[in-house]
C-alpha positions in Angstrom: 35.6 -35.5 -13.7 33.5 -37.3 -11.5 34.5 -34.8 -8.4 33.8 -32.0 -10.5 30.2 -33.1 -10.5 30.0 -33.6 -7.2 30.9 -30.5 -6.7 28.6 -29.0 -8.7 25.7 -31.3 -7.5 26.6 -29.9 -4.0 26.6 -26.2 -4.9 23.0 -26.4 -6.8 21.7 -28.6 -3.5 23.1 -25.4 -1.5 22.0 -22.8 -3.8 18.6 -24.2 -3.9 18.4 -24.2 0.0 20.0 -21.0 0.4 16.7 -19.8 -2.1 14.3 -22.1 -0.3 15.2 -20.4 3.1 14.9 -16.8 1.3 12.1 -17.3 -0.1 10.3 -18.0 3.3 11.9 -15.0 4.8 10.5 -13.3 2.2 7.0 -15.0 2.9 7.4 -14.2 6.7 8.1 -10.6 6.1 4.9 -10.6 4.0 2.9 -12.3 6.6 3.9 -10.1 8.9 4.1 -6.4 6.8 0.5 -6.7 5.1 -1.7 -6.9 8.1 -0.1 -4.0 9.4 -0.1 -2.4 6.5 -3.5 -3.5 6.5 -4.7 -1.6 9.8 -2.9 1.2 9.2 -5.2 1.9 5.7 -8.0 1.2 8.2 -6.7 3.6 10.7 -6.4 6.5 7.6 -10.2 5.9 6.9 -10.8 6.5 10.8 -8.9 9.9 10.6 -9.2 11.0 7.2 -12.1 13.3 5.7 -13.3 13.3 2.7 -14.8 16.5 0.7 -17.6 14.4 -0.3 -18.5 11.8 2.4 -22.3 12.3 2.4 -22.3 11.2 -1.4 -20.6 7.8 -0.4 -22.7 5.1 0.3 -19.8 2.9 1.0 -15.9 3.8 1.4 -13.9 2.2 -0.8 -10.5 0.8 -0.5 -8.8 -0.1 -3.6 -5.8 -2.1 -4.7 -4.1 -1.4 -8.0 -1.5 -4.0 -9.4 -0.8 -7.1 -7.7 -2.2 -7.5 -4.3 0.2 -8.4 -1.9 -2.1 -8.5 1.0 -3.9 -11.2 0.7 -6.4 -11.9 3.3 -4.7 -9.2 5.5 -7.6 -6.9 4.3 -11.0 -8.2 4.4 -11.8 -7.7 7.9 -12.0 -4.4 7.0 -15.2 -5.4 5.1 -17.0 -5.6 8.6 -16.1 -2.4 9.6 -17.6 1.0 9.2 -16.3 4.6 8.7 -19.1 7.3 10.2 -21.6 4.3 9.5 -20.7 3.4 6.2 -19.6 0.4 5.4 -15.7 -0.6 3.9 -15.6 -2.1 0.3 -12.3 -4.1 -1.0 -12.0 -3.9 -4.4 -9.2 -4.9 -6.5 -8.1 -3.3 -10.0 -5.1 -3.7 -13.1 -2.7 -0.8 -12.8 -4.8 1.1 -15.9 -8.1 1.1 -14.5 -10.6 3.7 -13.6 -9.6 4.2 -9.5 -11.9 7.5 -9.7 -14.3 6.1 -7.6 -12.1 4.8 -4.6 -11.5 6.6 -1.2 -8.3 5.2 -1.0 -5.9 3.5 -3.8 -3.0 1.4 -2.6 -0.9 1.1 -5.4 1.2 -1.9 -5.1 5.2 -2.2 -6.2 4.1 -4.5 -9.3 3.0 -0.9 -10.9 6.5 0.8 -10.1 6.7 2.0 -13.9 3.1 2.8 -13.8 2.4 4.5 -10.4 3.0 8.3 -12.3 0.3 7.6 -14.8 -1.9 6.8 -12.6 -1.4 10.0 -10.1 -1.5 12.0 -12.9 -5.3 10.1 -14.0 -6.0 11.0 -10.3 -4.9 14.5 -9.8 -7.5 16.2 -8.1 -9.6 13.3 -7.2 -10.8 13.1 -3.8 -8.8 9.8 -3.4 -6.1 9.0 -0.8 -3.4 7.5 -2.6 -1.1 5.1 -0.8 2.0 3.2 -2.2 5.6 0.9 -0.6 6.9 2.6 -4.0 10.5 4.6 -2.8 9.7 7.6 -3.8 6.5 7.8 -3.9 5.7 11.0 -1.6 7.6 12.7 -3.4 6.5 12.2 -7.1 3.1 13.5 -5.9 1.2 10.5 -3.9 -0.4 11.3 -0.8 1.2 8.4 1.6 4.3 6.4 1.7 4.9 3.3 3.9 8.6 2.9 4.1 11.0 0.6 6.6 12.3 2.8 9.3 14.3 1.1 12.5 12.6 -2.6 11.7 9.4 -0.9 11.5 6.7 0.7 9.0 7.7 4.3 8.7 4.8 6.8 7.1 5.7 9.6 5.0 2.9 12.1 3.9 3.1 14.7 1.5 0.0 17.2 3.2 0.4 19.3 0.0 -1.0 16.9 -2.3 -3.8 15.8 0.5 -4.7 19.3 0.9 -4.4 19.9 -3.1 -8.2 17.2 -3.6 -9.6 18.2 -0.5 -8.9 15.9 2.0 -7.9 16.7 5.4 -6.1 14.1 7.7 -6.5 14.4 11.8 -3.6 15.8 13.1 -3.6 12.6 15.3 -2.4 10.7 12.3 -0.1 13.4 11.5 1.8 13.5 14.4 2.5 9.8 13.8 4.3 10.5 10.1 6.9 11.8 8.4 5.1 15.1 7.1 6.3 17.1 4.1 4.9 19.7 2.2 
């Protein structure tokens, strides 16, 4: 009896180390992923036009859900696009992203990410998920693993459908359907 609880001491010790040492994996990848992540939004603001750009007195890059990024985003906030200074703003999955120039919608609103394409449909905003799939149910920009690296994938139907127009620069760097 007494062996037996040894035993099972010893595999909780393990199977709380084994967690330990995937959960700062996990945190690596994390601290590794957003700030790219990051400066490749940034690079989208520097090669994407908007219909309406005059009418913006700031560009503003939104988060919906949780925000995995962190820090990785705010310097951004010192930067401009065609003068204009970059805003950070952070929002529940059911808010009102209308008024962003670009919507990262984070994996925490994986059940939710339809709804709000379909709230945004025609908007002049470049939506951006991590979500598999979602270039393909109708946002704009998919950031995807590919080879150890960030791949892009970018539906140019459902840019072209609000308006937008992305630099063929950028283009030539993605994965472009439609």
């Amino acid at each position: 009896m007494r062996l037996k609880t040894l035993h099972l001491l010893f595999a909780a010790v393990l199977l709380a180390a084994l967690w330990s040492a995937c959960a700062a994996r996990a945190d690596e990848e994390s601290a590794r992923k957003y700030p790219i992540l990051s400066a490749y939004i940034y690079n989208f603001t520097q090669f994407t036009t908007w219909p309406s750009a005059d009418a913006h007195d700031a560009y503003t890059v939104c988060v919906a859900g949780h925000d995995p990024f962190g820090a990785a985003l705010e310097p951004m906030k010192s930067r401009t696009v065609q003068g204009k200074k970059i805003v950070i703003r952070r929002f529940g999955g059911g808010d009102d992203l209308s008024g962003c120039s670009i919507a990262f919608i984070s994996k925490s609103e994986s059940g939710n990410f339809r709804a709000i394409l379909a709230r945004l449909k025609g908007a002049p905003v470049l939506t951006m998920s991590e979500i598999d799939g979602f270039s393909s149910a109708g946002g704009m920009v998919e950031f995807k693993p590919a080879n150890g690296k960030i791949g892009i994938t970018i539906d140019l139907s459902a840019v072209r459908a609000t308006g937008l127009s992305i630099s063929s620069k950028l283009l030539s760097l993605a994965n472009v359907r439609g």
